[in-house]
C-alpha positions as CSV (number, residue, x, y, z in Angstrom):
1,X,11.3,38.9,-31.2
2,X,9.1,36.3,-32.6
3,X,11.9,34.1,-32.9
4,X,12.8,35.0,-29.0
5,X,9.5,33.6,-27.8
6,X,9.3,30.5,-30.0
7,X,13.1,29.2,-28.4
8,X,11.5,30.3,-25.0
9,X,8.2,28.4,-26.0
10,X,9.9,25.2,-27.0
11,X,12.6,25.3,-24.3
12,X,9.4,25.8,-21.8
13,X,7.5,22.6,-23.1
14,X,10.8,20.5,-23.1
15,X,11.1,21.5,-19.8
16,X,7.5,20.7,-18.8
17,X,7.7,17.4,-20.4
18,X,10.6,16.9,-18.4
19,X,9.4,17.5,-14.9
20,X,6.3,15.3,-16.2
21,X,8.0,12.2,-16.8
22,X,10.1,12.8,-13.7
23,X,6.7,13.1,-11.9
24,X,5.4,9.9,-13.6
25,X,8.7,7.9,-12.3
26,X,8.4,9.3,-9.1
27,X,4.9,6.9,-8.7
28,X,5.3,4.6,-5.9
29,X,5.8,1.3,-6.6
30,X,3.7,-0.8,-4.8
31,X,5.7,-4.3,-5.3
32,X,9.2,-3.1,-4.7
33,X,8.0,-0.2,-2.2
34,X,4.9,-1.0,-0.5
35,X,5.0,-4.8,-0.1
36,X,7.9,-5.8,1.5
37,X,6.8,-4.3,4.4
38,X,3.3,-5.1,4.6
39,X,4.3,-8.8,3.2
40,X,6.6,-8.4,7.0
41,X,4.1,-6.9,9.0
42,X,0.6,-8.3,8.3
43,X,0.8,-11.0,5.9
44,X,0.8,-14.0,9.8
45,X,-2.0,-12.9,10.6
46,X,-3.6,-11.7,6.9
47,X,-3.4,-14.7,4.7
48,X,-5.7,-16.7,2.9
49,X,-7.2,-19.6,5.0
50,X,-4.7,-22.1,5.5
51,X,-3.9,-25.4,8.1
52,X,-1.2,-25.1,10.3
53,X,1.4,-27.6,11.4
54,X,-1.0,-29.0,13.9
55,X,-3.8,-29.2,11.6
56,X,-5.6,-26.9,13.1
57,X,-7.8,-24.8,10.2
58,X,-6.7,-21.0,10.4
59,X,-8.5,-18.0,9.2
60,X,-7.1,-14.5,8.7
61,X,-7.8,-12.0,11.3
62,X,-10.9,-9.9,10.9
63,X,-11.5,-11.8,7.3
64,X,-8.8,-9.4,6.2
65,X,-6.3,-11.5,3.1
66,X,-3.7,-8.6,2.1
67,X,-1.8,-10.9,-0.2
68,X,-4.0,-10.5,-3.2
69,X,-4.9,-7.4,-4.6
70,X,-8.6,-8.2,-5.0
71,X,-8.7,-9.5,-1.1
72,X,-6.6,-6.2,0.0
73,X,-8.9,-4.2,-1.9
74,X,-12.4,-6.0,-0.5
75,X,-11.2,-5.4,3.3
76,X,-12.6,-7.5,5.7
77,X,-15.3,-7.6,8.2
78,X,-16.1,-3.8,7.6
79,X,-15.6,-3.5,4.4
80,X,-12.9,-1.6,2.6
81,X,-9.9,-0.9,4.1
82,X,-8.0,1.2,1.6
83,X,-10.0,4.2,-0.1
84,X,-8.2,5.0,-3.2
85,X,-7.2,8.9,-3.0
86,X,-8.3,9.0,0.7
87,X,-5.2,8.3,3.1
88,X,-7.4,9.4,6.1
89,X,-10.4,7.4,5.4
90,X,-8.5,4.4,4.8
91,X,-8.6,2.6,8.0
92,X,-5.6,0.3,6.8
93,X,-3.6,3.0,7.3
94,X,-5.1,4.5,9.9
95,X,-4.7,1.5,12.6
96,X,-0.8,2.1,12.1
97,X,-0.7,5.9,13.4
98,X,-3.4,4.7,16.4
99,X,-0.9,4.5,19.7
100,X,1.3,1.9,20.3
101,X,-1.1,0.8,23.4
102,X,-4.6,1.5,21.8
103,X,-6.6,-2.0,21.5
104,X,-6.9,-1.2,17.2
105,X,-3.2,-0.7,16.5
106,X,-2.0,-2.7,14.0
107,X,0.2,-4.7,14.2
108,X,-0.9,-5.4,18.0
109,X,2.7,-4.8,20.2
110,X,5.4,-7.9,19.9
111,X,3.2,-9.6,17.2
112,X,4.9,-8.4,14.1
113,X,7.3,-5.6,13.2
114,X,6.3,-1.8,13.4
115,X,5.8,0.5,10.5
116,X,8.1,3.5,10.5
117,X,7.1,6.9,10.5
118,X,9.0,7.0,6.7
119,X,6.8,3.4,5.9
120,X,3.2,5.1,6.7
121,X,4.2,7.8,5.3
122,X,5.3,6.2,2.1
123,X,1.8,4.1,2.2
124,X,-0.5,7.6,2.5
125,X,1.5,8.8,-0.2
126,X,1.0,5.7,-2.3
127,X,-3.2,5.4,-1.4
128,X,-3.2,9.4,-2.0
129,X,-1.9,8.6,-6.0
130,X,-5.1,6.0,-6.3
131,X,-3.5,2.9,-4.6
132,X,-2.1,1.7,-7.6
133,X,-1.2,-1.6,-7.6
134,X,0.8,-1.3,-10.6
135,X,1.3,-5.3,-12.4
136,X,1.0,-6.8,-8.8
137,X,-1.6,-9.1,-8.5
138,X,-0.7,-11.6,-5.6
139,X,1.9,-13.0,-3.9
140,X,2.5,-16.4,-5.0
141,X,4.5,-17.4,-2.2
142,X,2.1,-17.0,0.8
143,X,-1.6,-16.6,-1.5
144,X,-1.9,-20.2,-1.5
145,X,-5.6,-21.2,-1.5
């Protein structure tokens, strides 16, 4: 009998460990899973300060820069925009579930490309597990300052 719950006991933490690791890899990854879509949806009008063609100086909207992770994390105007753990407190996301035609949906209609319902909800899920960055610090190809 002893023997019996021992092979049960190991077999049960092998097991455990298992579906732990397979927990651990099933973190979202912000670079390869988060980015490309904000990088394609908020980045025009979310960049650092930068001149245009015309030289014209241009700001980001709201004094929001998402292609850092320190900027993202500051938020703009208001303050934060991303409260780790706290999908419906984080007005980032929020802006993206407002209706097409409210005045604070983001992107604004025809300026950029919408989120899908699978993209916020992939985002939620990523600011619910802490908004983990992971090794991404910046964009290098559009945080020029």
């Amino acid at each position: 009998m002893q023997k019996t719950i021992s092979l049960f006991s190991v077999v049960g933490m092998a097991l455990a460990m298992t579906a732990g690791s397979a927990v651990a890899e099933d973190k979202i990854d912000f670079e390869k899973q988060i980015w490309p879509f904000v990088k394609n949806s908020c980045v025009k009008c979310h960049k650092p300060p930068y001149t245009d063609e015309r030289g014209r100086k241009r700001k980001p909207k709201s004094g929001m820069v998402v292609t850092n992770k320190k900027d993202f994390m500051k938020g703009g105007e208001n303050g934060e925009v991303i409260i780790p753990g706290k999908p419906d407190e984080s007005e980032f996301l929020q802006r993206t579930l407002l209706p097409l035609d409210h005045d604070d949906h983001q992107p604004p209609e025809g300026k950029a490309d919408e989120w899908t319902a699978e993209q916020k909800k992939l985002f939620a899920q990523w600011i619910t597990e802490g908004a983990d960055f992971g090794a991404w610090e910046s964009d290098p190809e559009v945080d020029k300052k």
